[in-house]
Structure formats: C-alpha cells, structure tokens
PQR file with spaces between the fields and no chain letter, atoms N, CA, C, O and H, PARSE charges and radii, in Angstrom:
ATOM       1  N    UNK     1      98.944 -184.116  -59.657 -0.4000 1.5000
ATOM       2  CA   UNK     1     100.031 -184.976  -60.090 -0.0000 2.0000
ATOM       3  C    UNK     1      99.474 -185.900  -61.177  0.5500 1.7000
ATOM       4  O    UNK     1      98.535 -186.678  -61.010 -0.5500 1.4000
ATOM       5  N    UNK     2     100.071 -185.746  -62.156 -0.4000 1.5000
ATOM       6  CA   UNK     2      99.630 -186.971  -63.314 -0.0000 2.0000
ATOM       7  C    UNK     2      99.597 -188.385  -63.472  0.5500 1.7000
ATOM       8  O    UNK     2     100.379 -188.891  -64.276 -0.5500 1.4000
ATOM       9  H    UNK     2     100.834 -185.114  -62.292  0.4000 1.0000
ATOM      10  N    UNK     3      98.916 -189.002  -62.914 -0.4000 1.5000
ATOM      11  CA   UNK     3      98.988 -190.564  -62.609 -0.0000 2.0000
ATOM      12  C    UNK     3      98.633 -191.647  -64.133  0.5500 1.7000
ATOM      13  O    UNK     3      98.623 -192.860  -64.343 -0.5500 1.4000
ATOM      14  H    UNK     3      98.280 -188.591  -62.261  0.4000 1.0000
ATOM      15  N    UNK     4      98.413 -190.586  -64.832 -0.4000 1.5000
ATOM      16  CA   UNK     4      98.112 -191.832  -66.318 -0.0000 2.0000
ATOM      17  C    UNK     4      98.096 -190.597  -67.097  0.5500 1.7000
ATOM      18  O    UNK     4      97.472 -189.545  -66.956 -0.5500 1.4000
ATOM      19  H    UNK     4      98.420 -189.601  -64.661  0.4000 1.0000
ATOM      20  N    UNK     5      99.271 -191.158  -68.282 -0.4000 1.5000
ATOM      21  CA   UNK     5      99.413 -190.622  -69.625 -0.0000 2.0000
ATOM      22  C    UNK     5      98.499 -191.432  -70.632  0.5500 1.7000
ATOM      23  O    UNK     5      99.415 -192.098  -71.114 -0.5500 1.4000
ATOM      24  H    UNK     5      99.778 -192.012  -68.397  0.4000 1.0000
ATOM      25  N    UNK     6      97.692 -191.747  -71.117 -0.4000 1.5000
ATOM      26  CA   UNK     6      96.996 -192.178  -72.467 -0.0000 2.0000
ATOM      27  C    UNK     6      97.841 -192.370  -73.934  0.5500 1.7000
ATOM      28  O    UNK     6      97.594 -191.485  -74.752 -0.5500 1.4000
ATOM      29  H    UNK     6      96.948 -191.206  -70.725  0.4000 1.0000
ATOM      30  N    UNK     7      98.463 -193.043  -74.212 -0.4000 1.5000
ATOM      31  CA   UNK     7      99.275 -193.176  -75.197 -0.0000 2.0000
ATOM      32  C    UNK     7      98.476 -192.642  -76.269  0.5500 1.7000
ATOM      33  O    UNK     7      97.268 -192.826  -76.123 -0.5500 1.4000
ATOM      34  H    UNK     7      98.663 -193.762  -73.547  0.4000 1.0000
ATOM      35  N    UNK     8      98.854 -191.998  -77.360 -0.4000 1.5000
ATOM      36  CA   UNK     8      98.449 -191.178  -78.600 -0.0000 2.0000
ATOM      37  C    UNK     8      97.454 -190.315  -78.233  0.5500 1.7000
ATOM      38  O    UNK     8      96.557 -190.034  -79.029 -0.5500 1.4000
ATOM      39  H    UNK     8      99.836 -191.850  -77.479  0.4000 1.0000
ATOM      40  N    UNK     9      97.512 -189.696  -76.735 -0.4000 1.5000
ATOM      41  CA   UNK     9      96.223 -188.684  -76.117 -0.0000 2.0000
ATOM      42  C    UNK     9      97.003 -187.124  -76.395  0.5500 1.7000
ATOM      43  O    UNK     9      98.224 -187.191  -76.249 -0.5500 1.4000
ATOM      44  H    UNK     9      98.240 -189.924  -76.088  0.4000 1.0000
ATOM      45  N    UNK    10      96.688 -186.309  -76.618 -0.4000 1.5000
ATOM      46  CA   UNK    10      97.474 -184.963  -76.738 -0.0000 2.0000
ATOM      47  C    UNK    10      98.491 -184.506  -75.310  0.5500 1.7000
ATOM      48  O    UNK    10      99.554 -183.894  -75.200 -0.5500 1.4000
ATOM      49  H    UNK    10      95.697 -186.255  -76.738  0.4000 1.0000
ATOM      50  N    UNK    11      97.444 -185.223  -74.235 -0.4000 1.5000
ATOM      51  CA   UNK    11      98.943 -185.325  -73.540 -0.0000 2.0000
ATOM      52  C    UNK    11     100.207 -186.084  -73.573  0.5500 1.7000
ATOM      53  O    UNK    11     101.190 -185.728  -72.923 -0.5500 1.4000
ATOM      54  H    UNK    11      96.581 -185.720  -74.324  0.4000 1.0000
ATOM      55  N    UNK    12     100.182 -187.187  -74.369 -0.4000 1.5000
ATOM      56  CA   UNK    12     101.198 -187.657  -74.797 -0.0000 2.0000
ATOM      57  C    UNK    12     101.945 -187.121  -75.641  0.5500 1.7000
ATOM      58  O    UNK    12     103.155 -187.241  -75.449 -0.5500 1.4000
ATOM      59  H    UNK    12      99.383 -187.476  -74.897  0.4000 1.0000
ATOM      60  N    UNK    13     101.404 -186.244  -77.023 -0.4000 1.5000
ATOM      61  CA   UNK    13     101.890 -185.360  -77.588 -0.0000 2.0000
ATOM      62  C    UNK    13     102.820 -184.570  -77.114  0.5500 1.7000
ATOM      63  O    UNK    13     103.919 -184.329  -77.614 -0.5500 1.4000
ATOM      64  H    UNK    13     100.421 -186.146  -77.179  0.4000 1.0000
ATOM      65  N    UNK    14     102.286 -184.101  -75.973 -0.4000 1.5000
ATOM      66  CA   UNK    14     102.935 -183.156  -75.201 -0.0000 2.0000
ATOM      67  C    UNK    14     104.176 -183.166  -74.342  0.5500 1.7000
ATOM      68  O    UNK    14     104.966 -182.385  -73.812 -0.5500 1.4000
ATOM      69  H    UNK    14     101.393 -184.297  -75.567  0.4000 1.0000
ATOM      70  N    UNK    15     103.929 -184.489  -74.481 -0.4000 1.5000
ATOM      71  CA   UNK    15     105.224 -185.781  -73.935 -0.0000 2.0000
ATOM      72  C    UNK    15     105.055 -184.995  -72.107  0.5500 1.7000
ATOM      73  O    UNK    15     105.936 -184.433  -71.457 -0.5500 1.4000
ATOM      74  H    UNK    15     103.287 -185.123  -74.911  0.4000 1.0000
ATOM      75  N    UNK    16     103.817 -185.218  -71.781 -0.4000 1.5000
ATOM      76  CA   UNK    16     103.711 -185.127  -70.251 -0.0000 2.0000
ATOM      77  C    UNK    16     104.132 -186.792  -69.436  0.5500 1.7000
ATOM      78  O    UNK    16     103.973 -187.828  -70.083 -0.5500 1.4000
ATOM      79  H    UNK    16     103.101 -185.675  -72.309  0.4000 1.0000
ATOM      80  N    UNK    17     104.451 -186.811  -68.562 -0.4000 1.5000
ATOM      81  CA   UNK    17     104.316 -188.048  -67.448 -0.0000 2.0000
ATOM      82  C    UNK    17     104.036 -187.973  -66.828  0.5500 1.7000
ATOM      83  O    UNK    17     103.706 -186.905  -66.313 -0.5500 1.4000
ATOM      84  H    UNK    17     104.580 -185.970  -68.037  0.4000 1.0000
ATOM      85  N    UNK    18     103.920 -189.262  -66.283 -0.4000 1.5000
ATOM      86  CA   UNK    18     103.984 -189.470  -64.805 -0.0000 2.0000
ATOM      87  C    UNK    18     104.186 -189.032  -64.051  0.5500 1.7000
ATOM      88  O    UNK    18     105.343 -188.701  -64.314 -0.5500 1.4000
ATOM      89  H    UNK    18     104.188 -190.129  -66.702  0.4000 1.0000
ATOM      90  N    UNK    19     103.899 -188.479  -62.646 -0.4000 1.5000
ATOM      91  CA   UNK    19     104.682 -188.076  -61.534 -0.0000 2.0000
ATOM      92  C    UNK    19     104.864 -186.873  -61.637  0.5500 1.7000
ATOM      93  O    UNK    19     105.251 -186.186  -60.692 -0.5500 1.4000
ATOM      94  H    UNK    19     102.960 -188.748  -62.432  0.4000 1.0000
ATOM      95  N    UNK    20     104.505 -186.215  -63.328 -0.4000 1.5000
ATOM      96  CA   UNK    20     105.194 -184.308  -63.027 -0.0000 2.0000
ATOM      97  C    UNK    20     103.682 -184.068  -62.713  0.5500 1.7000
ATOM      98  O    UNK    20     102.709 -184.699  -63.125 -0.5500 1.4000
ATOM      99  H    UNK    20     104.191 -186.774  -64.096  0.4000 1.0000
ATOM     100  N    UNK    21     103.754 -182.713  -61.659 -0.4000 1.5000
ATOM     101  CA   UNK    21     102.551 -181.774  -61.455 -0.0000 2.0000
ATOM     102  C    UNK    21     102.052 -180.641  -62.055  0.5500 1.7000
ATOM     103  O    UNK    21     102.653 -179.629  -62.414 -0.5500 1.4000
ATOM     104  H    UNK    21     104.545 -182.201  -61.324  0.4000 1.0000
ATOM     105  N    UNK    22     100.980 -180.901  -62.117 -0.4000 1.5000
ATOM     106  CA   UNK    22     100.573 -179.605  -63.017 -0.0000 2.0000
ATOM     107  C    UNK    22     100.354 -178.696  -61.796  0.5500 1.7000
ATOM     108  O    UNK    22      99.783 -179.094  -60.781 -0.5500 1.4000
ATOM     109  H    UNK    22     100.492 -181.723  -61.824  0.4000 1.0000
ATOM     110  N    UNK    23     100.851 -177.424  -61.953 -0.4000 1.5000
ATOM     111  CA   UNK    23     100.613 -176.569  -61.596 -0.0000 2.0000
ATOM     112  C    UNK    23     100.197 -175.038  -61.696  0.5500 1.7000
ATOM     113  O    UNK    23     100.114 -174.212  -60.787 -0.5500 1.4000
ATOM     114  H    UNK    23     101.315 -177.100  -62.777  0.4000 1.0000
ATOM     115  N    UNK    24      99.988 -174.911  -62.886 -0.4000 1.5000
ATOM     116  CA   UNK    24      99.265 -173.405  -63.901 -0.0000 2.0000
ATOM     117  C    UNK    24      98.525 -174.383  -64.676  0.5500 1.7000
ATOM     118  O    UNK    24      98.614 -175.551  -65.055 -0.5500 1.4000
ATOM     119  H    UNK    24     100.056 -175.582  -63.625  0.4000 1.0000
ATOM     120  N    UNK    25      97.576 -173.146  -64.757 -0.4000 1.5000
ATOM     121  CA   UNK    25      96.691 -173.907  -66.230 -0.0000 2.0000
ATOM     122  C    UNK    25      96.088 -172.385  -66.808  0.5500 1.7000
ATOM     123  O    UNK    25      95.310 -171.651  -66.199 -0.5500 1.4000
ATOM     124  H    UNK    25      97.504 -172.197  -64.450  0.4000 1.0000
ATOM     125  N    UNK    26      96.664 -172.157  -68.108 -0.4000 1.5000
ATOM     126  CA   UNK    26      96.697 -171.007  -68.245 -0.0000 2.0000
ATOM     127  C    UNK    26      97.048 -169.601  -67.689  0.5500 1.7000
ATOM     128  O    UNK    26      96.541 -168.587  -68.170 -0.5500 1.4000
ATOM     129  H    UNK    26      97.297 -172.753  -68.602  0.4000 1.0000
ATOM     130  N    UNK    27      97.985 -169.572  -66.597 -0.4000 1.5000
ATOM     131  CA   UNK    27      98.586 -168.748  -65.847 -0.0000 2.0000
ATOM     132  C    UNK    27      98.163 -168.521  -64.474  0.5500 1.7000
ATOM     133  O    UNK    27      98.635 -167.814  -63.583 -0.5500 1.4000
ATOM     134  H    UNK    27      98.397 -170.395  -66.206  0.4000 1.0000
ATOM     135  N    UNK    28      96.954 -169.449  -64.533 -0.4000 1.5000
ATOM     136  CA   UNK    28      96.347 -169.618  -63.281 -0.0000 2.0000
ATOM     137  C    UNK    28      96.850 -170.775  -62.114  0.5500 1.7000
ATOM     138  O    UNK    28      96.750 -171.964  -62.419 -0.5500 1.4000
ATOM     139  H    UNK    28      96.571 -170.023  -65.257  0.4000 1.0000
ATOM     140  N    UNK    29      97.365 -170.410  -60.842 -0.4000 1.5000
ATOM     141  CA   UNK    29      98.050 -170.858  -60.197 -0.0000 2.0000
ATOM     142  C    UNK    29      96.742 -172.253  -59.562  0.5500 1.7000
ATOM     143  O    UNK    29      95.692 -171.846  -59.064 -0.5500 1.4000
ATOM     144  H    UNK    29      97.446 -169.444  -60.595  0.4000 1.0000
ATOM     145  N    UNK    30      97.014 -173.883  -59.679 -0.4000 1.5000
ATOM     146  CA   UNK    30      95.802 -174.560  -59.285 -0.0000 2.0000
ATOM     147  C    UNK    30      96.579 -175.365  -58.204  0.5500 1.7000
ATOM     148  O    UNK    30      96.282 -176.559  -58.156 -0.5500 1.4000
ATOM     149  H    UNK    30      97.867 -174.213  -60.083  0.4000 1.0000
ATOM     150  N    UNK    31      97.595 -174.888  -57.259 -0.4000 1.5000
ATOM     151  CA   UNK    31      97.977 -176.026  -56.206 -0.0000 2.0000
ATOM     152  C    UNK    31      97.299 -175.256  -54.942  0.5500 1.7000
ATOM     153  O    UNK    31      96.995 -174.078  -54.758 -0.5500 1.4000
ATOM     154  H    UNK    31      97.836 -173.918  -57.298  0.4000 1.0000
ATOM     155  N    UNK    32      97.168 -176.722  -53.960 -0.4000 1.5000
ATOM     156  CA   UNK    32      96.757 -175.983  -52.698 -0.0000 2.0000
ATOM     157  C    UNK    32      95.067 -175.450  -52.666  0.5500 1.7000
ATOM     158  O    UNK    32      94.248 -176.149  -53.262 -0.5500 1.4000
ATOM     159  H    UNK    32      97.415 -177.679  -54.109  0.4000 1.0000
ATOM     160  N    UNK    33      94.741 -174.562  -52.159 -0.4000 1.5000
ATOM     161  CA   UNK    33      93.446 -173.927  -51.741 -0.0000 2.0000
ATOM     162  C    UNK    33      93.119 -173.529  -53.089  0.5500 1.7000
ATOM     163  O    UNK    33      91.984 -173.058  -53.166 -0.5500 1.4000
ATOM     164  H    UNK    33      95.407 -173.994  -51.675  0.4000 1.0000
ATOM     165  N    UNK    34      93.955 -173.583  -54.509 -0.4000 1.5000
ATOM     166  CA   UNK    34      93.803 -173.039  -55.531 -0.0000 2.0000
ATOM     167  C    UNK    34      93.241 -174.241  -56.230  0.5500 1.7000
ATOM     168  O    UNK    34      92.657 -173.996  -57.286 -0.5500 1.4000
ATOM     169  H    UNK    34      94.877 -173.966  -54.446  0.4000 1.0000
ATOM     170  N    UNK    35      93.287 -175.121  -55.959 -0.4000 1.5000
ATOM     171  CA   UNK    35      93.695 -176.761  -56.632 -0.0000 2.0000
ATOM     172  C    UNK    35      91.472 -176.429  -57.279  0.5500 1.7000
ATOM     173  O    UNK    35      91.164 -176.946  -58.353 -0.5500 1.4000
ATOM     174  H    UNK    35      93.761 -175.319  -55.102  0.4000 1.0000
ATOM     175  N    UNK    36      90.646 -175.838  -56.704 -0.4000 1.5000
ATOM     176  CA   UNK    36      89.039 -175.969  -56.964 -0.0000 2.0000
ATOM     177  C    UNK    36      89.358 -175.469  -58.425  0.5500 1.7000
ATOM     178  O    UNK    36      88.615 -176.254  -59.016 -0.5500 1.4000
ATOM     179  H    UNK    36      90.896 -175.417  -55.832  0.4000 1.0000
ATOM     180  N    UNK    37      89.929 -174.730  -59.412 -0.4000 1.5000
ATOM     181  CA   UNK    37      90.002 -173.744  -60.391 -0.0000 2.0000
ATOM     182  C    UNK    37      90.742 -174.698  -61.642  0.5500 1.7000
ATOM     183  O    UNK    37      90.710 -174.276  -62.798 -0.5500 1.4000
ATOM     184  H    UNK    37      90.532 -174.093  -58.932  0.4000 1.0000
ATOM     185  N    UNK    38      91.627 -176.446  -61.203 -0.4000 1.5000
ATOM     186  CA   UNK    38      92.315 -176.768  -62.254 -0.0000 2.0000
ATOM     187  C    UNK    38      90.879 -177.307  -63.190  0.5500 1.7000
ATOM     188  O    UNK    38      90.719 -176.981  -64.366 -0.5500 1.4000
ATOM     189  H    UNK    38      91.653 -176.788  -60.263  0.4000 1.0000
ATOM     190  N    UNK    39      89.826 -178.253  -62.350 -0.4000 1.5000
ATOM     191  CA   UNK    39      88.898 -178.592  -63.005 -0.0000 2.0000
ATOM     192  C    UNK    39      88.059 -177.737  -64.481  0.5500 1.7000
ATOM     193  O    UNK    39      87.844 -178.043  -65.654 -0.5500 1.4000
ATOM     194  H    UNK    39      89.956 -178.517  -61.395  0.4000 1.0000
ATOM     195  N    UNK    40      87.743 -176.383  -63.479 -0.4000 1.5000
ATOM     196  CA   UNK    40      87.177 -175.546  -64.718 -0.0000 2.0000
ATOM     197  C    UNK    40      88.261 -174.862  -65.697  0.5500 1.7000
ATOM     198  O    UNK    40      87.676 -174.271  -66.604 -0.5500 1.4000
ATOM     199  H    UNK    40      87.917 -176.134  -62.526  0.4000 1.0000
ATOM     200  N    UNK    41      88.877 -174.819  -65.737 -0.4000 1.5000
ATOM     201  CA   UNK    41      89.943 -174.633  -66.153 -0.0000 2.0000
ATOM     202  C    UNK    41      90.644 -175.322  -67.580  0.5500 1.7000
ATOM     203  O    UNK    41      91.342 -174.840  -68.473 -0.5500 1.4000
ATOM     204  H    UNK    41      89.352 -175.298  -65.000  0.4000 1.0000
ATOM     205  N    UNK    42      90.038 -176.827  -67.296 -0.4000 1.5000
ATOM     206  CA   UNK    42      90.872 -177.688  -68.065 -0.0000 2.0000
ATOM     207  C    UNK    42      89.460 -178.247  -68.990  0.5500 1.7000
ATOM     208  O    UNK    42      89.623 -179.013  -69.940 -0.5500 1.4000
ATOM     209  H    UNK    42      89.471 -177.218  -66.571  0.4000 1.0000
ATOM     210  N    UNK    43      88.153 -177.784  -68.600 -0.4000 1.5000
ATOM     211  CA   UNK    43      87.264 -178.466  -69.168 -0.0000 2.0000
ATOM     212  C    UNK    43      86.952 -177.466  -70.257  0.5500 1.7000
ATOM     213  O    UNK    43      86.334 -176.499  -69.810 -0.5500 1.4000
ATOM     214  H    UNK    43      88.021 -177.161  -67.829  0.4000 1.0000
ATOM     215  N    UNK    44      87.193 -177.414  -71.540 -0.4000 1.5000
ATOM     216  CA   UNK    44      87.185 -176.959  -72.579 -0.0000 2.0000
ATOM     217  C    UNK    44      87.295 -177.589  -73.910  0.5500 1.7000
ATOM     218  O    UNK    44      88.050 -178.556  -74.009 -0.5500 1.4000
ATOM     219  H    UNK    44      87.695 -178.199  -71.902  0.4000 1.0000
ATOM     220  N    UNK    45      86.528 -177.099  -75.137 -0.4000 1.5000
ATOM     221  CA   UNK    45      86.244 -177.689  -75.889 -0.0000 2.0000
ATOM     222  C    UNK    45      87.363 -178.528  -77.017  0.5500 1.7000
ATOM     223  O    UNK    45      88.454 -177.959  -77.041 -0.5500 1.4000
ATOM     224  H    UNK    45      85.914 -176.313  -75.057  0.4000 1.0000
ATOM     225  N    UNK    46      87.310 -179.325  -77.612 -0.4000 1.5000
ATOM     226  CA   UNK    46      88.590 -179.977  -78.050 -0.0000 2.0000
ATOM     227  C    UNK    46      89.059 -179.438  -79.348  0.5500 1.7000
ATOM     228  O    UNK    46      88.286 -179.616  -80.290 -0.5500 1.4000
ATOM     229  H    UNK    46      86.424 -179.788  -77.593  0.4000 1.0000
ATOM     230  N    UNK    47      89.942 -178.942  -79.540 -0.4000 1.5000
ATOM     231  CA   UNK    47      90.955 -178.534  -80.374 -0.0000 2.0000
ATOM     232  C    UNK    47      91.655 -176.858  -79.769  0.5500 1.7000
ATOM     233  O    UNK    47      92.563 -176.203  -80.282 -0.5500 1.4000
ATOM     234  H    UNK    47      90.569 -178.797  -78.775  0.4000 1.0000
ATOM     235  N    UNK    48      90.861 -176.556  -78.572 -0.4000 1.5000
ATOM     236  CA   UNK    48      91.076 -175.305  -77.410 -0.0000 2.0000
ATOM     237  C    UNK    48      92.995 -175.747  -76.949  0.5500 1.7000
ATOM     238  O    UNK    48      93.521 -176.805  -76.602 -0.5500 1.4000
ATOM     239  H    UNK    48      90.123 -177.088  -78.156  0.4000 1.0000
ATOM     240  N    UNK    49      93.514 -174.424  -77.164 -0.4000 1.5000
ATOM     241  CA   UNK    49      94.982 -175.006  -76.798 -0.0000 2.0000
ATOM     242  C    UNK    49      95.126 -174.543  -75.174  0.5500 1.7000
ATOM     243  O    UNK    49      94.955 -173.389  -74.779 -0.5500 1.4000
ATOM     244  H    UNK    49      93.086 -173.565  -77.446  0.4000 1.0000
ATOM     245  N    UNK    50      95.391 -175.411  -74.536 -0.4000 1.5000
ATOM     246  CA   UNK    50      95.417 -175.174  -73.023 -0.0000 2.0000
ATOM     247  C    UNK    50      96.973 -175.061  -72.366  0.5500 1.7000
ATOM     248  O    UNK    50      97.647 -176.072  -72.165 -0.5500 1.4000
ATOM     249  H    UNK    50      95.530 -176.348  -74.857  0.4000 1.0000
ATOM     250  N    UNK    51      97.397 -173.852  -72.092 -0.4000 1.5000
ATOM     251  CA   UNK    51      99.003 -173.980  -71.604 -0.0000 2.0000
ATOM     252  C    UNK    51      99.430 -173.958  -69.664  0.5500 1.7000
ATOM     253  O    UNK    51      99.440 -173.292  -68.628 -0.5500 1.4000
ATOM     254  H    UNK    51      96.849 -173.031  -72.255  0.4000 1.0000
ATOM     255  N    UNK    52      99.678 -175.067  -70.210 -0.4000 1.5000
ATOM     256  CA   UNK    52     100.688 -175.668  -68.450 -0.0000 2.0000
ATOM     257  C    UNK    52     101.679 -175.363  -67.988  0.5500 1.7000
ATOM     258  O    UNK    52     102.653 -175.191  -68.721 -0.5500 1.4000
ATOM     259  H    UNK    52      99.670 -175.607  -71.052  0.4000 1.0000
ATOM     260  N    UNK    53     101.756 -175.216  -66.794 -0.4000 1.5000
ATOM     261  CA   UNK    53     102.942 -174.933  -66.023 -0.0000 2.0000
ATOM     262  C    UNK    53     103.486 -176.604  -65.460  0.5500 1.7000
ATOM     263  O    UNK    53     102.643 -177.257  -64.845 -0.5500 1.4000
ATOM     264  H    UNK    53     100.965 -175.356  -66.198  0.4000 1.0000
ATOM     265  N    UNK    54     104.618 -177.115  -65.648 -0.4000 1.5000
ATOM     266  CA   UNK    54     104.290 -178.160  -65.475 -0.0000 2.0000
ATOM     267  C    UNK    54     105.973 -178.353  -64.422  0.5500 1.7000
ATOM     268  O    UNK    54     107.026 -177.726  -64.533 -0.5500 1.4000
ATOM     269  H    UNK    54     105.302 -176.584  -66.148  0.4000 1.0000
ATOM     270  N    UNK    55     105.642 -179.308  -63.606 -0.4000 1.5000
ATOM     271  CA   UNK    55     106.798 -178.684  -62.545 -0.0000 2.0000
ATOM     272  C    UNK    55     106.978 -180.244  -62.439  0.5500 1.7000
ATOM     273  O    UNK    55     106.097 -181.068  -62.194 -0.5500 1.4000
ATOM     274  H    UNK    55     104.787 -179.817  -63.516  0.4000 1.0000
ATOM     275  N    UNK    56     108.486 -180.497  -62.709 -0.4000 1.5000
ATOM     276  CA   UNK    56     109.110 -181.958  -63.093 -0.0000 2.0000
ATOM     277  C    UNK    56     110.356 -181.308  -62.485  0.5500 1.7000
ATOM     278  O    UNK    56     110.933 -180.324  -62.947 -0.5500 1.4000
ATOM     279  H    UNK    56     109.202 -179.828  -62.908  0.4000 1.0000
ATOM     280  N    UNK    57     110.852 -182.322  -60.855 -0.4000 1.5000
ATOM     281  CA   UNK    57     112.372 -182.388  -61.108 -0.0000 2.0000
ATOM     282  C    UNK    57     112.718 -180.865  -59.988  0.5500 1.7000
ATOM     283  O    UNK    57     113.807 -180.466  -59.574 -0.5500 1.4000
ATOM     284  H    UNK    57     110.383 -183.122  -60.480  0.4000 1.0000
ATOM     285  N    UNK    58     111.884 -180.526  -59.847 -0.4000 1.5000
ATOM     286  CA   UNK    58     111.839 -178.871  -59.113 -0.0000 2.0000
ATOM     287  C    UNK    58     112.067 -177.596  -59.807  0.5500 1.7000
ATOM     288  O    UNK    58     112.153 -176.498  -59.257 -0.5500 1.4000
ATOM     289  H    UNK    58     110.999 -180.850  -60.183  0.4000 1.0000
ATOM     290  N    UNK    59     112.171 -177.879  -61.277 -0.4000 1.5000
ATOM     291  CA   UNK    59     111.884 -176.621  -62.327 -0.0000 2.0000
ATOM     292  C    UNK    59     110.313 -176.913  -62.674  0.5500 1.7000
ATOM     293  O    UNK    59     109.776 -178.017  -62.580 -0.5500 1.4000
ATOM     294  H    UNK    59     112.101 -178.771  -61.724  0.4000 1.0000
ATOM     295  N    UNK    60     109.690 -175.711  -63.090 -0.4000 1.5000
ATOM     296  CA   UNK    60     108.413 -175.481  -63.861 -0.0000 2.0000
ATOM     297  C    UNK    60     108.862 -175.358  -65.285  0.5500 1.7000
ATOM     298  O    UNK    60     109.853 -174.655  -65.481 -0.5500 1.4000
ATOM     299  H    UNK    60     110.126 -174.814  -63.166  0.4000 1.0000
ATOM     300  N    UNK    61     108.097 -176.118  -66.634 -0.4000 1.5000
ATOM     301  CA   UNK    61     108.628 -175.927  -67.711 -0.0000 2.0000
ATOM     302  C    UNK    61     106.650 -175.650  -68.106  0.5500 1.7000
ATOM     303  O    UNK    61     105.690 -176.224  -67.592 -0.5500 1.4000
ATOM     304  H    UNK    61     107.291 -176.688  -66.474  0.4000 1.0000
ATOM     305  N    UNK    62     106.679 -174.461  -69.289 -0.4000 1.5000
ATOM     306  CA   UNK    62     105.670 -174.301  -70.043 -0.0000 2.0000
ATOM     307  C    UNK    62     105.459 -175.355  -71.064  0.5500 1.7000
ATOM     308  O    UNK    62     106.376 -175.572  -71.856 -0.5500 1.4000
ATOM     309  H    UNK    62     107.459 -173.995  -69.707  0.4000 1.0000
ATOM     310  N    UNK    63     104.342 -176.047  -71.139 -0.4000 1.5000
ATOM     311  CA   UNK    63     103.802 -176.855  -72.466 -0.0000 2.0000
ATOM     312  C    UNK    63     102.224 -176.290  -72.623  0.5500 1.7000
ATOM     313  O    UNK    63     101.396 -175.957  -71.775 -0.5500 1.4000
ATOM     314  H    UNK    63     103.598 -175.871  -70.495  0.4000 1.0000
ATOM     315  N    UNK    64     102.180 -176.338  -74.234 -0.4000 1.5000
ATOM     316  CA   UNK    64     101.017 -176.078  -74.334 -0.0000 2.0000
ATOM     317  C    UNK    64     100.468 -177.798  -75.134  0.5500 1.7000
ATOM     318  O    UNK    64     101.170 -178.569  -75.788 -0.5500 1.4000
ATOM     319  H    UNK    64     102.853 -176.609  -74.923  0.4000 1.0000
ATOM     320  N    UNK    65      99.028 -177.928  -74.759 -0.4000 1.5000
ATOM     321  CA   UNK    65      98.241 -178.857  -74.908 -0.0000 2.0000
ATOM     322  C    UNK    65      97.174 -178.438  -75.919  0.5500 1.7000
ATOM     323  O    UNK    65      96.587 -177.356  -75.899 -0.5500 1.4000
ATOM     324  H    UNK    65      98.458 -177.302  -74.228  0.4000 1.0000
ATOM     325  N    UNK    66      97.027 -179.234  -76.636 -0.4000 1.5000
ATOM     326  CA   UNK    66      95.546 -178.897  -77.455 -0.0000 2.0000
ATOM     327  C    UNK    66      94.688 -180.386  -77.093  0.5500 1.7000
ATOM     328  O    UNK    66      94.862 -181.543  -77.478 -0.5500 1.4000
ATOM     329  H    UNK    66      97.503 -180.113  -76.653  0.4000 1.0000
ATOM     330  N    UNK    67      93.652 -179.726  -76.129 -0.4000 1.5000
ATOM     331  CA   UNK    67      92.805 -180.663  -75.907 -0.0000 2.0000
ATOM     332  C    UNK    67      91.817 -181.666  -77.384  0.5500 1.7000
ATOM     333  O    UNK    67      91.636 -181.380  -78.567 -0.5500 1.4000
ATOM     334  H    UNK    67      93.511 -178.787  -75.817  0.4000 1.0000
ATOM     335  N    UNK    68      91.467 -182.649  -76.689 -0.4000 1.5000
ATOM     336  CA   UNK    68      91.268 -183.977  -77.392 -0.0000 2.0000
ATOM     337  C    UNK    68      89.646 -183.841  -77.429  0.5500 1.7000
ATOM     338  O    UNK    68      89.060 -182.953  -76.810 -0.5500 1.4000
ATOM     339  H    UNK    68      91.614 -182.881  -75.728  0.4000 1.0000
ATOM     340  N    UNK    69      88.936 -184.895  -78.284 -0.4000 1.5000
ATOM     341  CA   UNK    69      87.440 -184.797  -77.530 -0.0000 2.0000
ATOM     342  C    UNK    69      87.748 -186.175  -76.492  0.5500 1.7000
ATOM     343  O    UNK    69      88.581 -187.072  -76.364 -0.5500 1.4000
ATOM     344  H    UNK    69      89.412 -185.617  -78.787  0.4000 1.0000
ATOM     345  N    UNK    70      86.402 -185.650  -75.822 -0.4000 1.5000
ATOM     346  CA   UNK    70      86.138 -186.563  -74.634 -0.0000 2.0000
ATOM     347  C    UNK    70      86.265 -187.840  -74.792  0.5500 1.7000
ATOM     348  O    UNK    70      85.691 -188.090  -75.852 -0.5500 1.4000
ATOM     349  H    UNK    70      85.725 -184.920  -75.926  0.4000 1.0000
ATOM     350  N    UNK    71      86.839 -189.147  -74.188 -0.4000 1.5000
ATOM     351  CA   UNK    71      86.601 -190.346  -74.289 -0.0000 2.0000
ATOM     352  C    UNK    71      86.257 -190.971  -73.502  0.5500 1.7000
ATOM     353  O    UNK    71      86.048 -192.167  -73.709 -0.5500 1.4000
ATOM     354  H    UNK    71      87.305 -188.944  -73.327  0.4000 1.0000
C-alpha cells in the first residue's frame, strides 16, 4: 500500500497515491506469500520503465513508472 507520494518523484508523475496498492510489478503478481518478489522487482536502475498493476477503488489500472535515481 503506498503510504508517501514524493512530490515531483516519478511516482508522482505517474499521479500514484495514497492508499492505492500495488499489486503487479511487471506482470508479476507481489500480494500475499508473493509480497518477497515486489522488492527485487522494483530495485532497478533509473530511467528503467517499471509497469504496475495498481488496484485503487477495487479496479486494477496499468501505469507505467520510469524509475528515478536513488535519494
């Protein structure tokens, strides 16, 4: 669940919030017993476009992200 958006962070770009869950990360299912796989998953180099399943509201909507460098 996303507890902090970073204002001008590519997830803001992405116009993610608060409160929605990620749940794919690249087609890979990360809730539950799956949840060990979002970490490696998401740790990739910055300008790497990373696409979400992102489940707001009880629909899943696709966004893709282009990761940031580290801060």
């Amino acid at each position: 669940v996303i507890a902090f958006v970073r204002p001008g962070s590519p997830a803001a770009a992405a116009e993610l919030q608060v409160g929605q869950e990620i749940v794919t990360v690249d087609g890979q299912d990360v809730r539950g017993e799956n949840s060990v796989r979002y970490d490696k998953l998401t740790r990739v180099k910055a300008g790497t476009k990373v696409k979400l399943g992102v489940l707001d509201g009880g629909e899943t909507r696709a966004v893709t992200v282009t990761a940031g460098p580290p801060v």
